[in-house]
N, C-alpha and C positions, 0 to 999 in steps of 0.2 A: 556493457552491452545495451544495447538502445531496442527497449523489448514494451512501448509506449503503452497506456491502458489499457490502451483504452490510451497480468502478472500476468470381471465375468457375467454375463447377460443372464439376468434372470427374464427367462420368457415367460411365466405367467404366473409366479412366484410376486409375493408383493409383502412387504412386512414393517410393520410401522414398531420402534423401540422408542422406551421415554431414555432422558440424556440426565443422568445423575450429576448435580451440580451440590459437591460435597464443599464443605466447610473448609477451611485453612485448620494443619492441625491443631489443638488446643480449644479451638474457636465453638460457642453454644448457636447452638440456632432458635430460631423464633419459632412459635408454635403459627401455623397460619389460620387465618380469618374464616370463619365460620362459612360453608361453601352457600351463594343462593341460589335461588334458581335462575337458571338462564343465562345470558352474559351481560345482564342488566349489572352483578354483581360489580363487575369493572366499573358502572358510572356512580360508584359511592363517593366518600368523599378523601378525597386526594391527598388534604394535607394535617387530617386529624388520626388521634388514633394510634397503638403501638403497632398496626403494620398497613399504613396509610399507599397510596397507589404513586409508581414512578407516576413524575411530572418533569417540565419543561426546568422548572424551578433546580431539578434536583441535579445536574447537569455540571451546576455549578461546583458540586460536594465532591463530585469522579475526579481520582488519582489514579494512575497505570504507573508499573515497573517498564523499563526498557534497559537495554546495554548492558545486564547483568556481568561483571567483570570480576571473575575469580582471583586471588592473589595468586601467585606461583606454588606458595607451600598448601594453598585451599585453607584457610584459617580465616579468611576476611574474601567480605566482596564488597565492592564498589558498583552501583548500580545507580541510572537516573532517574527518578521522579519526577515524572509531568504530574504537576497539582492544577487542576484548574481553578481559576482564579476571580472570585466573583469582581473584583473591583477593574483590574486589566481585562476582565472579556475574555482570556483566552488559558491556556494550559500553559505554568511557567517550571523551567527547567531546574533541577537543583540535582544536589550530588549525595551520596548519602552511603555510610557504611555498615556492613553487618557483621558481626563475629559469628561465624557458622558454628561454632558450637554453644554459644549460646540465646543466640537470637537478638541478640541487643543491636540497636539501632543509633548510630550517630550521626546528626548534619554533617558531613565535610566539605562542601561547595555548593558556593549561591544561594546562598539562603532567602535572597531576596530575587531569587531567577534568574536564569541567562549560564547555569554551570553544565557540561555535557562533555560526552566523550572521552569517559576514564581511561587511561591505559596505564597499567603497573610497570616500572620499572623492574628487571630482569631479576634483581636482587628482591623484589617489594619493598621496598623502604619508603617507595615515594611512586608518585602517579603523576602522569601529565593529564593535560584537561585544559577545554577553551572554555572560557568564561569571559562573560560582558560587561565585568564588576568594572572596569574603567574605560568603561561606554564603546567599545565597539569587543565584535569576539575576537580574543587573543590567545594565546600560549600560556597558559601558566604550568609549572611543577610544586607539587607540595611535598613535604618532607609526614611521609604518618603518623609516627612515633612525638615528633616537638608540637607538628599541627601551622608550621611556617611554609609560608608558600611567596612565594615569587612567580613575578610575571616575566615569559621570556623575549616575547616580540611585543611592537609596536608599530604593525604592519598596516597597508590601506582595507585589506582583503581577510577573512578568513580560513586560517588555518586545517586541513582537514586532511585524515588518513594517518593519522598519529602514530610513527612508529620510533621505538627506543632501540639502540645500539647494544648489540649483545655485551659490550661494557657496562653500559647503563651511563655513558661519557656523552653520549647524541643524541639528537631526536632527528628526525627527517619528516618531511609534512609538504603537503601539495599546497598549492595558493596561486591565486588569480594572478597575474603580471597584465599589469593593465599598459594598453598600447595606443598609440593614437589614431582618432579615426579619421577615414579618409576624407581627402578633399577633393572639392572638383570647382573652378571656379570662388570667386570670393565676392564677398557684398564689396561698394562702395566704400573705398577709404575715406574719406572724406566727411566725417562722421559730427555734426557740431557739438561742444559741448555742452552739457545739459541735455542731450536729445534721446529722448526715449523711444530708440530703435527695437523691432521685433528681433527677438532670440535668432542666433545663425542657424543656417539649415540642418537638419538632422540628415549625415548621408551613411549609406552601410552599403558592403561590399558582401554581405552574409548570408548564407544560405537561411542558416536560421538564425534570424536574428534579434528571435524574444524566444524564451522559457518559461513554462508556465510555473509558477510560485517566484522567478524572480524577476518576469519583465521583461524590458529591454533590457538586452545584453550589452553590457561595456566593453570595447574593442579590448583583447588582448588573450592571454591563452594561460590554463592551469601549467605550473612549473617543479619540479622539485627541487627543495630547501633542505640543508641542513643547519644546527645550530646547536653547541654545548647545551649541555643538562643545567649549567650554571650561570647560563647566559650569555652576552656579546651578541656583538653580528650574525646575522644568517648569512649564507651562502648559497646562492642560485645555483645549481646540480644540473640541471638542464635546461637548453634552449630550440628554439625553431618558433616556424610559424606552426605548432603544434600541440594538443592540449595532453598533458602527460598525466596517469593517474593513478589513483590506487585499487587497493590495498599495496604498501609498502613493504618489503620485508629486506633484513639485512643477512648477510649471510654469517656465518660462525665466528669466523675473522674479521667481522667489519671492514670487507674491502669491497664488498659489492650491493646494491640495493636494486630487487625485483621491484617492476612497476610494469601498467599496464598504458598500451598507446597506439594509436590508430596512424603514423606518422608518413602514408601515402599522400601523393601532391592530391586524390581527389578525397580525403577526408571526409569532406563536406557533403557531400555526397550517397556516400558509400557507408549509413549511421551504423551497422551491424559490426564491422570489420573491427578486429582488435586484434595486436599480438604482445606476447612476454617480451620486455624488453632487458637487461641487466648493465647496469651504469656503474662504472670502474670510480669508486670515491675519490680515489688519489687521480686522476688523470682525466676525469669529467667524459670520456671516451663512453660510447653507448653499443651495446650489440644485440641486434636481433636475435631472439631465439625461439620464436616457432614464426613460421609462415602460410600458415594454409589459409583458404578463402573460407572468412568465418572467424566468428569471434574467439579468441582463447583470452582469460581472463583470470583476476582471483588470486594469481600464483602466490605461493610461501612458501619459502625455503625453509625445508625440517631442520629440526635441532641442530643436527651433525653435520648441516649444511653439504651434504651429499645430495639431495632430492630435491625439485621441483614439483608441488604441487598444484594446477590449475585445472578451469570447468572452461568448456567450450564445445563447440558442432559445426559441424559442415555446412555454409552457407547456400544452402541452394535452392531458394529465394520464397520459400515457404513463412508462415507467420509467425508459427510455435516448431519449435525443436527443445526436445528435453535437453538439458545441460549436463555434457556426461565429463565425468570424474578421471582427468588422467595425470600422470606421473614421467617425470625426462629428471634426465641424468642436472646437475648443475651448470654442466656449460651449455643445455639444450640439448643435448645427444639422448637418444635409446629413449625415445615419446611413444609409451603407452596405454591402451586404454584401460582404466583398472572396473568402471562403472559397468561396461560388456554389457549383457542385456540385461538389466537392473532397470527397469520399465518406472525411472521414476525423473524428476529433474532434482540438481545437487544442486542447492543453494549456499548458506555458509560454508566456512570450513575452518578445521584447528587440527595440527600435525600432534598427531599423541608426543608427548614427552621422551619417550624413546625412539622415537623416527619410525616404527615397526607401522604406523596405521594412521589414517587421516578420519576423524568427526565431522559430519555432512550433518544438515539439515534438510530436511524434506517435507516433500507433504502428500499424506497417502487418504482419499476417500473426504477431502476435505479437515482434516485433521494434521498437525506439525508434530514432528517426530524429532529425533537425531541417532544415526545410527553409525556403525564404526567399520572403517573399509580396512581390512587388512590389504599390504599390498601385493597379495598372492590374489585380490578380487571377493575375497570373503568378506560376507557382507553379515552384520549384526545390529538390529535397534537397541537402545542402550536406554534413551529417556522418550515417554510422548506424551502427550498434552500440552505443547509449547502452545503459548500465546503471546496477543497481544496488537499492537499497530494501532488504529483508530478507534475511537468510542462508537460512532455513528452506525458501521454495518459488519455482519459479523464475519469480517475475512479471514481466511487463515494467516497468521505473524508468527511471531515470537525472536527469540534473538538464545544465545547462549555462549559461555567458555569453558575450557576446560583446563585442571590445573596440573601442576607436573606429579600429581599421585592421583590421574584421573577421576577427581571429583569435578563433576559439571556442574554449575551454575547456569539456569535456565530462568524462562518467563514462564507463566504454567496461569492461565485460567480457564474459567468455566463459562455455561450457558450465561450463566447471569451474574456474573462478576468478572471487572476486568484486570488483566496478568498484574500475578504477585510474583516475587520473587523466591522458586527452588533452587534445593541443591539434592543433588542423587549420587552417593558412592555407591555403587556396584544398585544392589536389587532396593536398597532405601531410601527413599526419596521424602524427605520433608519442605512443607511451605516454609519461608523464614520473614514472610511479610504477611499483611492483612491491614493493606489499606482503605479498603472501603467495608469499615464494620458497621458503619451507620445504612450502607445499601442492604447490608447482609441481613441485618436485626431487625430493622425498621419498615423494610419494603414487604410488599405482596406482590413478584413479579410473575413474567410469565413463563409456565413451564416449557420448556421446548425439547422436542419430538423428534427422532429421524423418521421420516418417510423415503419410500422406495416404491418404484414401478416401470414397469415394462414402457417404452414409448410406441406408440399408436406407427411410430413411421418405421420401427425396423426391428424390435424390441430389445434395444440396449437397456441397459435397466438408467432410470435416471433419478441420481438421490437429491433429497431435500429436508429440510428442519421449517418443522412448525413450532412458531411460537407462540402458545394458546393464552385466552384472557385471563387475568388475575382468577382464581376460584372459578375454572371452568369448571361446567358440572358434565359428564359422560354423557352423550349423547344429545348435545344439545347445536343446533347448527347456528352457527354465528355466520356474521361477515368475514370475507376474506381480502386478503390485500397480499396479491403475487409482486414480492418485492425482487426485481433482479439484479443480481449482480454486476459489474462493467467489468473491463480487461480488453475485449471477455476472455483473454485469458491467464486466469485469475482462479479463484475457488471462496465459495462461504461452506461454513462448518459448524458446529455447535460451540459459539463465541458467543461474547456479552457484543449486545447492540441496543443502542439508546433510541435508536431509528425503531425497531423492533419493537421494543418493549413500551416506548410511547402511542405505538399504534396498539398495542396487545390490554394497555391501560384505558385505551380509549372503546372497548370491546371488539376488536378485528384479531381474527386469527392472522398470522403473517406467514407467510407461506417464504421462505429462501430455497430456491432449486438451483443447483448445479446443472445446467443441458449440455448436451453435445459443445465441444470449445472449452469448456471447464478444462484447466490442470486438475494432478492428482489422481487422474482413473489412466493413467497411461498417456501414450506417446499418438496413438491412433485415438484416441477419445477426443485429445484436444484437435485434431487436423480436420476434421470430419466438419468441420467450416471453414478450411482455408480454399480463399477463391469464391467463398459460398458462404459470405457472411451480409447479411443475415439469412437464415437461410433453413434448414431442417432442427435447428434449436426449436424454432416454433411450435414445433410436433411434441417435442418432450416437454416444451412447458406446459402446453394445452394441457398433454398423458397425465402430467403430476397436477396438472388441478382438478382435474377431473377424478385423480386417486382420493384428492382429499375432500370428495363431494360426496365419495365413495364409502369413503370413512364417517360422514354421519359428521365431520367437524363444519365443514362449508357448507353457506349454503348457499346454492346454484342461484339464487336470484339476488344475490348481493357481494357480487363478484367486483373487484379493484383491482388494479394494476400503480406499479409505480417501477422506478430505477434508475440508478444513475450510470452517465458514460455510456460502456457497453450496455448497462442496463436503462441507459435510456433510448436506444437506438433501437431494443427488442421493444421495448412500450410502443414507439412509434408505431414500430412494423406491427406489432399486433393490434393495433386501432386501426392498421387499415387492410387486418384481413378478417378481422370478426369484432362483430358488436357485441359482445355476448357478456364483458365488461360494462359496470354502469357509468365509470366514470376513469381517469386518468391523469397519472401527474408525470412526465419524462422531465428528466433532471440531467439537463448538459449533454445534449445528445448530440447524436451527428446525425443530418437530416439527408445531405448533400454528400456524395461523396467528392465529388470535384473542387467543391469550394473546401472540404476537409483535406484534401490531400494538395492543396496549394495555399491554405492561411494557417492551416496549425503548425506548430513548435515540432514537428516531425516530418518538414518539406524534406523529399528524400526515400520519407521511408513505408509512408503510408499507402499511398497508390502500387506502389513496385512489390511489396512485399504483402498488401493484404487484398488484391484486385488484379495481380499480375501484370500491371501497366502504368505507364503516364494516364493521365484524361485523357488529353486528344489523341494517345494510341485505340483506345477500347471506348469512347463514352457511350456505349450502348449497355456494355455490362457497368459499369460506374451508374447507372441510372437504374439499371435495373434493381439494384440491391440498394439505393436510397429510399429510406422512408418518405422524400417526398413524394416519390414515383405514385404512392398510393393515396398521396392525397384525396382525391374524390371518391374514394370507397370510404374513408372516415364520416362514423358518425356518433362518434363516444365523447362526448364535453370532455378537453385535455387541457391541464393545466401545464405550462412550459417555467422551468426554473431552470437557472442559471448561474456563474457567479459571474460579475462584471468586468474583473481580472481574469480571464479561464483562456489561456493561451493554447492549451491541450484540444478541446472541443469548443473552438470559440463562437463568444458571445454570437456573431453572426449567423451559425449555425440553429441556435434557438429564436433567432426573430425571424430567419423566415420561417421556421415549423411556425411558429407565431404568427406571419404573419399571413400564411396560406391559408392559414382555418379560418381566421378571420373571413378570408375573400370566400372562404367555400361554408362560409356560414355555421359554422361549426363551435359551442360555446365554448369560449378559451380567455386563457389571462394568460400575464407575461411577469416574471418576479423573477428580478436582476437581484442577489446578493450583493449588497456595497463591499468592496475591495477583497471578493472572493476568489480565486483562483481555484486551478479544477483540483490539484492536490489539497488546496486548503478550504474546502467546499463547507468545511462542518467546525473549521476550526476554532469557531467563536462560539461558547457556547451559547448565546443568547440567539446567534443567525442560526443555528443547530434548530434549538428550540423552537422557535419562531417557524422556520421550514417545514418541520412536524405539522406545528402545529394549521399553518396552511394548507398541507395535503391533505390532514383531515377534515382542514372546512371546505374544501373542494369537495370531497367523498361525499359530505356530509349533505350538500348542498344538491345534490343530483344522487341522494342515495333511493331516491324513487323512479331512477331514471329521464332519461330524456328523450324528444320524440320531435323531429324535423316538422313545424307545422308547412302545412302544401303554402299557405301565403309568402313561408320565406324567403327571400330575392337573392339569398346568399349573407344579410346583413347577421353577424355572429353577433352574440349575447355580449357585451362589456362589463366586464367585473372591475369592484375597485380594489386596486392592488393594496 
């Protein structure tokens, strides 16, 4: 489903809770630093001391759990560690097992990076997994018990959507089929030798024909493969001019594999549309089995290979629709809805071990859950506190499985530490990991806060997390910096954020608000901007900062803004409807909507689906809702960042916000991230760092404010990048 960034009303009720951010079991904690006055305490010193202040430096030391992968019997997990990596720059991938009852920890893949995407053979004997160990990613299976692993392809592309044959005899995996690209006309034959002729033309026939994190796209289309557990040739499972995809499932017998595929001649087009397909192994023969307009997605066949399970909704041409949870017969017969009004969206899913019930993942209030659907529509939460996804801002993630004697393996972190890996049988839940004990011991980070308040424009209540300076003292009003979220629809919750806590170290309170368009408060919370984005969000972000001015934490005359994506398109819009911010940073914003919804990586889907038109159907509403629209009401010095790869809200988008302020006189810089892309915005920890650390010399530099002198001619301030 192609759902691009950007993921009850209290009337005058308002209530601010601290977010308990508890230890891993076992684990001591550090006594904290002596509180001082003011929020001078945050400008000590940084890198001395047993509990010295987050830094830029420390960046480098963060480890996260992801893909937590329980065995069948629940006795071992397989799970991946991103280490970041001071010497590679970046977070590198390894494999790693745990014995759940006793907590012990062994390497099992990649020990030098590049190992990911466990999946346990049916038996657990052995786990498939791609790994880079012989320079590009490929197929490997390891044997647990010996610790021998073989590699099974040596293919151009990567492998993805890893599924094993209820034998444990196959594996089946989706992979790129690369094709040729079109031609039209040809250079000159005539070519002399030795002559150093310009490269041939680049020509595409594609809608979208770059992605943001991988580029130009290479002509050809995702395929399904299978290939023995023990290796030989693969076999090409399906064909067309059509990209075919996962999640994979095989059915009891091994004679059928679920997949998901958009396979109408306007594809390209039409990014939303998806249906269940089921592909006959012995006869390569394909059949549709659902058809409505609107994505259906996800599907797994239960154990007993009786059931279909898949998440989808009615396409009618809205931006957000919850994704609801339903159940057909195996050959696609008797499709119903199990999720009914269940006011949430169902993200993962895992068929309980006896077919009786499907495990969803959610997310409720900014917070990740996993709850258990019977298929009668009874609905129970089982585990919450998942976490996890990126260092940089605190969104809701996490990942989870479950094993065939319902023990779940989950990601599970806090305010200020990121997802380790649980496991929870029935009401017990223990951590089994405690990767960053040097953050835990060593730091003085910032406490973070829920806040809650009524919005000024209708009184929905609109929540939010403060993250206060190292040793704040009660009653003390600091700077603030309303950091928002993108999506926007999406959700932040009480996560670890390095984004956060280096502003919180730097003495800014950080303000994260959920407004109206936020997931997680329901199906009507998030719509309440469709057609109308940007648009009455405004109102609750103002509500919530003006709550925490309210609160004696902010103070009102050293007010910040920042955010990325969607949350850089609300920074925008809010510098050009109040000055009341001293200063500003939008991070990869969309300025334009016409040049957005004809040069980004979602031609197709952006204009039709969040502005209800082409451009040249509406440009009056296309303009109305671009932040450049408000250009000449801006008068707040904005800094524009970007990454220089960012195919999602592209580079273009931030040079004209860039370059309007400039003409309208207005102080502004431009800082392009080298080879950043808008998913991999933070991926380096040093461009992380480094990015911090410029918003805060922006802040920092205009933290007395700025004032148009009458001489101005329009000529803006030039900073050096």
């Amino acid at each position: 489903m192609f759902r691009p960034f950007l993921t009850a009303t209290l009337a005058a009720s308002v209530t601010i809770l601290p977010i308990a951010s508890p230890a891993p079991v076992g684990a001591q904690t550090a006594e904290p630093e002596t509180a001082q006055a003011g929020a001078s305490a945050a400008q000590g010193s940084k890198r001395t001391g047993p509990n010295r202040l987050f830094s830029g430096e420390d960046l480098f030391d963060l480890a996260v759990a992801s893909d937590p992968q329980i065995s069948p019997n629940g006795g071992q997990i397989a799970y991946v560690r991103r280490q970041n990596d001071i010497m590679a720059d970046r977070a590198l991938s390894s494999i790693w097992m745990i014995d759940t009852s006793s907590g012990e920890q062994t390497p099992f893949a990649g020990r030098n990076g590049g190992a990911f995407a466990p999946r346990w053979s049916p038996d657990g004997s052995r786990i498939a997994y791609v790994s880079v160990e012989s320079g590009s990613p490929q197929l490997w299976v390891k044997w647990v018990d010996s610790g021998e692993a073989v590699r099974l392809t040596g293919m151009p592309n990567s492998p993805s959507s890893i599924a094993w044959s209820p034998d444990g005899r196959s594996l089946a995996y989706t992979m790129l089929v690369n094709d040729a690209p079109p031609s039209l006309g040809s250079a000159p034959a005539n070519r002399p030798e030795g002559a150093q002729w310009a490269d041939a033309l680049d020509v595409t026939n594609l809608v979208n024909f770059r992605a943001d994190g991988a580029g130009e796209l290479s002509p050809g289309f995702s395929k399904l493969f299978t290939i023995s557990a023990t290796g030989g040739a693969p076999r090409q499972m399906t064909f067309g001019p059509n990209h075919d995809g996962g999640p994979l499932s095989w059915s009891a017998d091994g004679a059928t594999i679920i997949f998901t595929a958009n396979r109408n001649a306007n594809w390209q087009t039409d990014p939303v549309e998806a249906d269940v397909w089921a592909l006959d192994v012995a006869t390569l023969e394909v059949a549709q089995l659902t058809d409505r307009d609107g994505p259906d997605a996800g599907a797994l066949l239960s154990p007993d290979g009786r059931l279909i399970a898949y998440v989808g909704f009615d396409d009618i041409g809205r931006a957000y629709e919850n994704t609801q949870l339903y159940i057909m017969d195996a050959d696609g017969g008797n499709s119903r809805l199990v999720s009914g009004d269940w006011d949430y969206s169902v993200d993962a899913m895992a068929w309980d071990a006896d077919s009786r019930g499907v495990y969803v993942q959610y997310d409720d209030r900014g917070e990740t859950n996993v709850a258990r659907f019977a298929l009668n529509g009874q609905v129970r939460t089982v585990v919450s506190g998942l976490g996890g996804g990126g260092f940089d801002r605190p969104y809701t993630a996490g990942s989870f499985s479950v094993a065939d004697n319902d023990a779940i393996a989950f990601t599970g972190g806090t305010a200020t530490g990121p997802a380790d890996v649980s496991i929870a049988r029935g009401s017990d839940v223990r951590a089994l990991t405690d990767l960053n004990p040097g953050l835990r011991l060593t730091k003085t980070l910032g406490e973070v806060r829920e806040i809650n308040v009524a919005s000024t424009f209708d009184g929905q209540n609109v929540q939010g997390w403060l993250t206060l300076p190292p040793n704040y003292v009660e009653g003390t009003q600091v700077p603030l910096i309303l950091e928002i979220h993108g999506g926007p629809f999406a959700a932040y919750g009480p996560h670890f954020s390095t984004d956060n806590q280096l502003y919180a170290a730097a003495g800014y309170a950080v303000l994260s608000a959920n407004p109206r368009g936020s997931t997680s408060y329901g199906e009507a919370f998030a719509q309440e901007i469709d057609k109308d984005y940007p648009g009455n969000d405004y109102h609750d972000l103002m509500s919530i900062v003006d709550r925490a001015i309210d609160l004696g934490i902010a103070d009102p005359d050293r007010l910040f803004v920042t955010g990325g994506s969607g949350g850089g398109v609300l920074t925008s819009w809010i510098v050009g409807k109040t000055n009341r911010f001293r200063a500003a940073a939008t991070q990869k914003p969309v300025i334009n909507w016409t040049t957005q919804a004809l040069t980004a990586d979602g031609t197709g889907y952006f204009g039709q689906y969040w502005l209800g038109a082409r451009p040249w159907e509406n440009p009056e509403t296309f303009w109305a809702h671009s932040p450049l629209s408000l250009i000449g009401d801006v008068e707040t010095p904005t800094l524009v960042v970007v990454g220089a790869q960012d195919y999602r809200t592209p580079v273009s988008e931030a040079v004209q916000y860039y370059s309007a302020l400039q003409l309208a006189g207005v102080p502004t810089t431009l800082i392009r991230v080298p080879g950043a892309s808008h998913g991999g915005f933070a991926a380096r920890p040093s461009q992380s760092a480094a990015k911090a650390s410029a918003i805060l010399a922006w802040f920092d530099r205009y933290a007395e404010g700025w004032e148009r002198e009458p001489s101005d001619q329009g000529q803006a301030e030039t900073a050096d990048e």
